[in-house]
N, CA, C and O of each residue as an XYZ file, in Angstrom:
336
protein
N     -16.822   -283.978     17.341
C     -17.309   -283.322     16.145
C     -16.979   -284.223     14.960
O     -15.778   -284.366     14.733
N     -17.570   -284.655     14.417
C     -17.852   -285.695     13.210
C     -17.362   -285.290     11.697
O     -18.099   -284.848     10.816
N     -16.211   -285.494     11.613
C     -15.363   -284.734     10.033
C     -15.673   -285.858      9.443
O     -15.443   -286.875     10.097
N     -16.473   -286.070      7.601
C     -16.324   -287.174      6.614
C     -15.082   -287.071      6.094
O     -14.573   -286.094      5.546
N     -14.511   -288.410      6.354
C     -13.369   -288.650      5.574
C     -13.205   -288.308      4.277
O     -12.060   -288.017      3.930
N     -14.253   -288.265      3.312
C     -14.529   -287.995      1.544
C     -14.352   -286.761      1.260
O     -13.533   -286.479      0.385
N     -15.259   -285.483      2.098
C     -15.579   -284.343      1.854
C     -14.782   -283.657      2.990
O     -14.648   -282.500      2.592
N     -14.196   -283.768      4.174
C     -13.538   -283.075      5.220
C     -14.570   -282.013      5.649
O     -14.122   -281.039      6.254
N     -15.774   -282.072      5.435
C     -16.245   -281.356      6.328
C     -16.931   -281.587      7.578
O     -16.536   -282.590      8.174
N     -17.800   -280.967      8.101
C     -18.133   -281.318      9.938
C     -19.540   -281.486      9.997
O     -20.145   -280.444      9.742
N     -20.218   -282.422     10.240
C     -21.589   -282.454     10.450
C     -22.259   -283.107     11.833
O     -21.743   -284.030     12.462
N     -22.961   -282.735     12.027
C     -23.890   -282.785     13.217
C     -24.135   -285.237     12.859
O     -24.592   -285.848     11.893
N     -23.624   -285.671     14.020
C     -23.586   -287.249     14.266
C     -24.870   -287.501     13.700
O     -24.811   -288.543     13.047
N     -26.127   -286.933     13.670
C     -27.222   -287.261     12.736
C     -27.144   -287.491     11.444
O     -27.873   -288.284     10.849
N     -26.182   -286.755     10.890
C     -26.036   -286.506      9.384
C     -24.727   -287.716      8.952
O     -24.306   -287.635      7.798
N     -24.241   -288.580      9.684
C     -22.841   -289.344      9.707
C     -23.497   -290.651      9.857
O     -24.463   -290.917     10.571
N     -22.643   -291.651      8.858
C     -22.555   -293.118      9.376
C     -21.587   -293.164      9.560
O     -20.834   -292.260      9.198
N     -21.049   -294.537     10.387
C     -19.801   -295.474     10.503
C     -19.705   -296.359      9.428
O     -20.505   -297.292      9.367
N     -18.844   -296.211      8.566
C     -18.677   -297.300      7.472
C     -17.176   -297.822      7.195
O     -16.344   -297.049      7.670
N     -16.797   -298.593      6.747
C     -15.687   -299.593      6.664
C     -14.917   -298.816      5.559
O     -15.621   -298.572      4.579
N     -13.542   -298.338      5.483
C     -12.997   -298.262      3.864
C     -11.616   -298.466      4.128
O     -10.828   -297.749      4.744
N     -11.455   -299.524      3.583
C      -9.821   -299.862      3.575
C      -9.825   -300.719      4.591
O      -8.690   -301.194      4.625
N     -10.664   -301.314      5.688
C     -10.928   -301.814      6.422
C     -10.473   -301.207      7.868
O     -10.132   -301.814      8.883
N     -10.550   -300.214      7.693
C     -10.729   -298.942      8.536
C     -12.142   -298.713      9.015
O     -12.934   -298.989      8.115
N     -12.689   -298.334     10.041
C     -13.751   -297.988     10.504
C     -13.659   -296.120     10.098
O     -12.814   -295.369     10.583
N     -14.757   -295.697      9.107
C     -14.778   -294.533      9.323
C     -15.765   -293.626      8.988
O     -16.486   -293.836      8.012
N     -15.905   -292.485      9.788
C     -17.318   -291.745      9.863
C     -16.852   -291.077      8.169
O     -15.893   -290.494      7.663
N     -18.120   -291.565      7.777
C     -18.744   -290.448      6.089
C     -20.477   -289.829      6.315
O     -21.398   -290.253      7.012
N     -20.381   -288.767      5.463
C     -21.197   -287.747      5.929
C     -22.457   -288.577      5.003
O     -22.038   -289.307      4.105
N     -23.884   -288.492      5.183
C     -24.746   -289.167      4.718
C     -24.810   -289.176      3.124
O     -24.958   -290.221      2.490
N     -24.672   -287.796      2.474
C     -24.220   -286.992      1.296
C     -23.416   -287.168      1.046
O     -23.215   -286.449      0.067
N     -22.146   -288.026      1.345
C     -21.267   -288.805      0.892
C     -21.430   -290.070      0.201
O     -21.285   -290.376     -0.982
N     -21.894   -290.977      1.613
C     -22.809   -292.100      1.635
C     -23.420   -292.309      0.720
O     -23.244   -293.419      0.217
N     -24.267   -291.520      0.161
C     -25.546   -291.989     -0.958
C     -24.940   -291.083     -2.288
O     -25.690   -290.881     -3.243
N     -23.796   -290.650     -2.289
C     -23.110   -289.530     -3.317
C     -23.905   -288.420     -4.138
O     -23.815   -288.119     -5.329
N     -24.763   -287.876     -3.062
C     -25.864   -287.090     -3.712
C     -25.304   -285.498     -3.060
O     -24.208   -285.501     -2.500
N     -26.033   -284.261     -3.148
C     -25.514   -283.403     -2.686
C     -26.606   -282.675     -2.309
O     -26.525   -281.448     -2.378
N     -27.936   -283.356     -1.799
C     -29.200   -282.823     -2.016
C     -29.952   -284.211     -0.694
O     -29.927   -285.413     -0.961
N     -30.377   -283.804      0.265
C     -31.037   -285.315      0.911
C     -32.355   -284.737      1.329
O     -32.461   -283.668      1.929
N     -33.531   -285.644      0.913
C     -35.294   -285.256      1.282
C     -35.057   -285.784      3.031
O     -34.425   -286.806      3.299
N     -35.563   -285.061      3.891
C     -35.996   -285.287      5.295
C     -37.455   -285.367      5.419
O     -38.294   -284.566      5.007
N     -37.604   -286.384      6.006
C     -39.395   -286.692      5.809
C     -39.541   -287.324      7.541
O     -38.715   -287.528      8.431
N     -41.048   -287.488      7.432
C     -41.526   -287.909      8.770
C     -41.468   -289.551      9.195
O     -40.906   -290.361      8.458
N     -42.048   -289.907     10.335
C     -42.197   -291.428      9.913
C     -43.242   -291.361      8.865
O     -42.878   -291.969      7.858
N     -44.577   -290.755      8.745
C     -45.227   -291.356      7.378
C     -44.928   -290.894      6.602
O     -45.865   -290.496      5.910
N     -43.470   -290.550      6.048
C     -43.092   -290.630      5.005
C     -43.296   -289.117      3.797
O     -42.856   -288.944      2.661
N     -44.362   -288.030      4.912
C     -44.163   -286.940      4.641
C     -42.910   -285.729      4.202
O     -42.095   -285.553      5.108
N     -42.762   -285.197      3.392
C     -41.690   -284.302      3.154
C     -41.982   -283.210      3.967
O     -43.068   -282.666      4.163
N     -40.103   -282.775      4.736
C     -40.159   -282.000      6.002
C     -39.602   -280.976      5.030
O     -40.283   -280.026      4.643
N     -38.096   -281.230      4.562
C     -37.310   -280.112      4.333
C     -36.448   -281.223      3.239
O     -36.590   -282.442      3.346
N     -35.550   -280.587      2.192
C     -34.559   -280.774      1.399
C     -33.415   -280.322      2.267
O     -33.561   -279.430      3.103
N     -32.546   -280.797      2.111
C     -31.247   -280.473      3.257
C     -30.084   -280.228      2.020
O     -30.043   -281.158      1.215
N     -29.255   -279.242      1.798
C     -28.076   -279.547      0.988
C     -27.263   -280.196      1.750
O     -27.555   -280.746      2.812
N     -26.204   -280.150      1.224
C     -24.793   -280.778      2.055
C     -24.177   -278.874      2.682
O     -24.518   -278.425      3.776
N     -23.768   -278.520      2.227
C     -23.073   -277.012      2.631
C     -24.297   -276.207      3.716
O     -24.008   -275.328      4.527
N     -25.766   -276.796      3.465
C     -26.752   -276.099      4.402
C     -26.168   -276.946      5.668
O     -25.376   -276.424      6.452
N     -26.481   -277.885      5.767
C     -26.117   -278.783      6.748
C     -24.703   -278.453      7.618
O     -24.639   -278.239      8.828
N     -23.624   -278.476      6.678
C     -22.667   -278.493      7.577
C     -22.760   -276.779      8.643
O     -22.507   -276.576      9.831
N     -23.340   -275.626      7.282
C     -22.945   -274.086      7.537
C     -23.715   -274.727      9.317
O     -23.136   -274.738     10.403
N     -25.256   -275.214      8.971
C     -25.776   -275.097     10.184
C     -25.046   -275.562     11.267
O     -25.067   -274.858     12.277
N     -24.528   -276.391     11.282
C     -23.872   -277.139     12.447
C     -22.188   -276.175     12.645
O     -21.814   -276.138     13.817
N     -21.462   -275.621     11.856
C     -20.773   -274.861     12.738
C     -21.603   -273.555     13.406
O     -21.114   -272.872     14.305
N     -22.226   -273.443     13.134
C     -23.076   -271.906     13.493
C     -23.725   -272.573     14.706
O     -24.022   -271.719     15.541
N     -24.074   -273.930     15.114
C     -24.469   -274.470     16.669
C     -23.257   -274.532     17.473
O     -23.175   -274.076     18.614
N     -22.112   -275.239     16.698
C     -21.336   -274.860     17.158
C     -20.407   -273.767     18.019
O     -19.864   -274.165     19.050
N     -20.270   -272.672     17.672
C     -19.852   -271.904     17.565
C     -21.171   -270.855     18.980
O     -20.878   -270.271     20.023
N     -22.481   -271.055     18.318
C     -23.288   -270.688     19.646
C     -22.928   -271.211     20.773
O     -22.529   -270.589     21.758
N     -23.070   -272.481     20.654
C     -22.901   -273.478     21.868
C     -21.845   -273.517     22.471
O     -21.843   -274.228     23.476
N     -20.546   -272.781     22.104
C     -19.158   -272.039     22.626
C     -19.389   -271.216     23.430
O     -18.796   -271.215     24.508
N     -20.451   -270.164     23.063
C     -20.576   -268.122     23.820
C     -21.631   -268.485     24.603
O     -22.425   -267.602     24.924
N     -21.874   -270.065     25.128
C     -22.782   -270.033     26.735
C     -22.105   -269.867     27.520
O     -20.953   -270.244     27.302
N     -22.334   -269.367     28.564
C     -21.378   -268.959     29.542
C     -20.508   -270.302     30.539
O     -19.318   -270.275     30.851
N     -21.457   -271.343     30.865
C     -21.018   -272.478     31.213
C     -20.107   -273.330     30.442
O     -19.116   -273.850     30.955
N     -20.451   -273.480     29.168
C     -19.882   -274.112     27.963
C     -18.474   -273.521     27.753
O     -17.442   -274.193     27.781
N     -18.545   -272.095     27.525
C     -17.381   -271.067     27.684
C     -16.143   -271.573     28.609
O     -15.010   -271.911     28.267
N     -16.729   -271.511     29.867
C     -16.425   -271.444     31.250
C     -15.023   -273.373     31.257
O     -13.896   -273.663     31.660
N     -16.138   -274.025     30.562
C     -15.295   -275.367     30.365
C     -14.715   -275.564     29.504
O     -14.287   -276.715     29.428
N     -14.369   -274.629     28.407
C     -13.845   -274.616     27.338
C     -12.439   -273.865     27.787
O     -11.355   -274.032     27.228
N     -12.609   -273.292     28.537
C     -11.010   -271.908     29.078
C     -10.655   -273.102     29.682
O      -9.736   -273.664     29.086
N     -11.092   -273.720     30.721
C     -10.726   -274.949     31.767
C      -9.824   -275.893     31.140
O      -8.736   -276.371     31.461
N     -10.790   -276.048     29.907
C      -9.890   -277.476     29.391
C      -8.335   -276.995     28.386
O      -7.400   -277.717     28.042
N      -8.545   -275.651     28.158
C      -7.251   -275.267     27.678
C      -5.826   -274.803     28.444
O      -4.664   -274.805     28.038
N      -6.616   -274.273     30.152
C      -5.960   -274.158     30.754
C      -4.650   -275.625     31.047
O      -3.488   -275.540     31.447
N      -5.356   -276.691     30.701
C      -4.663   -277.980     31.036
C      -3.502   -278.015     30.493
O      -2.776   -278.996     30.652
């Protein structure tokens, strides 16, 4: 799960680069990256899909999160790995 070092919050590896600071390798959130709080998502031709905030983005990705926990398989390996 992909935390920006700048903002500490969690975003989906789409929304993250790898960038250098301090000469550290470290994941920042794209909306970090470009220091905006607002990013246009477009097509390859360059069509507008959606405006993305930063807080839309992250809410969405714990809320996949958090689904992607209460599958029963997912569940199932999640008790497993705590059992360890």
């Amino acid at each position: 799960m992909p935390r920006c070092v700048k903002c500490y919050k969690d975003f989906h590896p789409d929304w993250c680069v790898e960038t250098v600071i301090r000469g550290d390798k470290v994941i920042v959130c794209c909306f970090c990256h470009v220091e905006k709080d607002i990013l246009t998502v477009t097509d390859k031709d360059g069509n507008l899909l959606e405006n993305v905030s930063k807080d839309q983005a992250n809410v969405k990705y714990r809320k996949y999160l958090e689904d992607l926990s209460r599958q029963p398989k997912i569940a199932e390996i999640l008790v497993k790995a705590e059992k360890k």
